[in-house]
Backbone bond lengths (Angstrom), bond angles and torsions (degrees), N, CA, C in turn:
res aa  C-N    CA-C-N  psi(-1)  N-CA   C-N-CA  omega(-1)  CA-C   N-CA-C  phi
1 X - - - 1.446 - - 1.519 108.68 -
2 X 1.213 103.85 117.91 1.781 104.05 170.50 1.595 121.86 -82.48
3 X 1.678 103.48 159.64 1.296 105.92 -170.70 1.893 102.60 -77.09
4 X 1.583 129.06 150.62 1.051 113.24 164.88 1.702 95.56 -118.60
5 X 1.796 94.48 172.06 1.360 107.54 -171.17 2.084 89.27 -133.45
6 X 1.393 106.22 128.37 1.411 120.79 -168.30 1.532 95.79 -109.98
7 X 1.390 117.92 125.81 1.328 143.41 -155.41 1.728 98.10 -110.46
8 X 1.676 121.33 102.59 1.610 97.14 155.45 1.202 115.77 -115.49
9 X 0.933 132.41 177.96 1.911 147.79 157.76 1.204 98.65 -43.78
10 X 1.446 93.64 144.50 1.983 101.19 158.74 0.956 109.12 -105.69
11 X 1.592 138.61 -22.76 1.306 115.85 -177.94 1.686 119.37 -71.71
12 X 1.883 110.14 -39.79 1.506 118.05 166.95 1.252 153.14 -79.54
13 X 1.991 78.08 -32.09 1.623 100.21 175.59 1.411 127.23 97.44
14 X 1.765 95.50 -12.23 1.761 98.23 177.59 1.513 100.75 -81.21
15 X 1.174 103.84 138.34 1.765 133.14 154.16 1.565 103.36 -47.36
16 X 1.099 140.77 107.52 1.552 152.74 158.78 1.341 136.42 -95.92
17 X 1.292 112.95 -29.20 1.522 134.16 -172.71 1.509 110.73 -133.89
18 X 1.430 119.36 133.87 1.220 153.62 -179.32 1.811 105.83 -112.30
19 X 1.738 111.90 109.40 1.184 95.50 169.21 1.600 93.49 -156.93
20 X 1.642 98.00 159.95 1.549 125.16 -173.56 1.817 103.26 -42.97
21 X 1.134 127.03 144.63 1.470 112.04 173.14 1.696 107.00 -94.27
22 X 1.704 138.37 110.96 0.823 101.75 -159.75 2.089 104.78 -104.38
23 X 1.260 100.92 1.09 1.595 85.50 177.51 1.486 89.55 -133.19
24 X 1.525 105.46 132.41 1.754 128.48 179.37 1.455 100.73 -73.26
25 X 0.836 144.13 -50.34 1.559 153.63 -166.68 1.630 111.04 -70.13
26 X 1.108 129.17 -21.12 1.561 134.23 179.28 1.478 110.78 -30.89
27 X 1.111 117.47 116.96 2.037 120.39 -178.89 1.748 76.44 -89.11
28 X 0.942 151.41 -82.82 1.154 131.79 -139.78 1.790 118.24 -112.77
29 X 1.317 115.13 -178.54 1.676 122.84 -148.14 2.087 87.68 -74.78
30 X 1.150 101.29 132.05 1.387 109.33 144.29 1.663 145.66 -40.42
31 X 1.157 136.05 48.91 1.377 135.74 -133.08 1.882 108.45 -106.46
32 X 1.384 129.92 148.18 1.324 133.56 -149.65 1.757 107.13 -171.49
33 X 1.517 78.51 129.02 1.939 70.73 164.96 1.046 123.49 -103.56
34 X 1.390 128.31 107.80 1.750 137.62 -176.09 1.345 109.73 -103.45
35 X 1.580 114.57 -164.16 1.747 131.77 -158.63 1.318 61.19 -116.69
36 X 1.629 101.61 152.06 1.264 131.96 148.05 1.627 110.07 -136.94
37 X 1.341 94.04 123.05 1.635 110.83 171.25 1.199 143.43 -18.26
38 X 1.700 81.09 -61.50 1.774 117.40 -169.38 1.505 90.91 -90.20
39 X 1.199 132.60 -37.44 1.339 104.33 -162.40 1.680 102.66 -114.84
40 X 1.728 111.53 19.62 1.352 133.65 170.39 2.078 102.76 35.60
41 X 1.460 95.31 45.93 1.850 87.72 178.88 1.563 74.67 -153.32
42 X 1.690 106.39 -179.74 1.212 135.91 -155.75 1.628 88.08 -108.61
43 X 1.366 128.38 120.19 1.273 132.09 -178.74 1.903 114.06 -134.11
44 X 1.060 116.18 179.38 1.047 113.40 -179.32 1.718 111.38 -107.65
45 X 1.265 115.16 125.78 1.297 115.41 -160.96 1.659 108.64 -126.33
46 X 1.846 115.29 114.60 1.332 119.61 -169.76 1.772 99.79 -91.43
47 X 1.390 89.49 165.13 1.867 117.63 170.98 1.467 102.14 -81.74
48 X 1.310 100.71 105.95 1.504 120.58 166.58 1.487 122.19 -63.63
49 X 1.397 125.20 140.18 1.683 108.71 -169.25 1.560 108.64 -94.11
């Protein structure tokens, strides 16, 4: 079973993205600019703990 890492928006806060975690050791947040739904624009979306 792999670890996952759950991606939300910063501007809304919804959780959108589901992805593989690929390095265990990370000191800091995972960060990406994705589509968000809810806020239908391209935002920057952190790794939730």
């Amino acid at each position: 079973m792999s670890k996952k890492m759950i991606l939300c928006c910063e501007r809304c806060g919804s959780r959108n993205y589901v992805i593989p975690a690929g390095n265990k050791q990370a000191t800091e947040r995972f960060t990406v600019k994705k589509f968000c739904n809810h806020c239908n624009t391209h935002t920057e979306h952190k790794q939730t703990i």
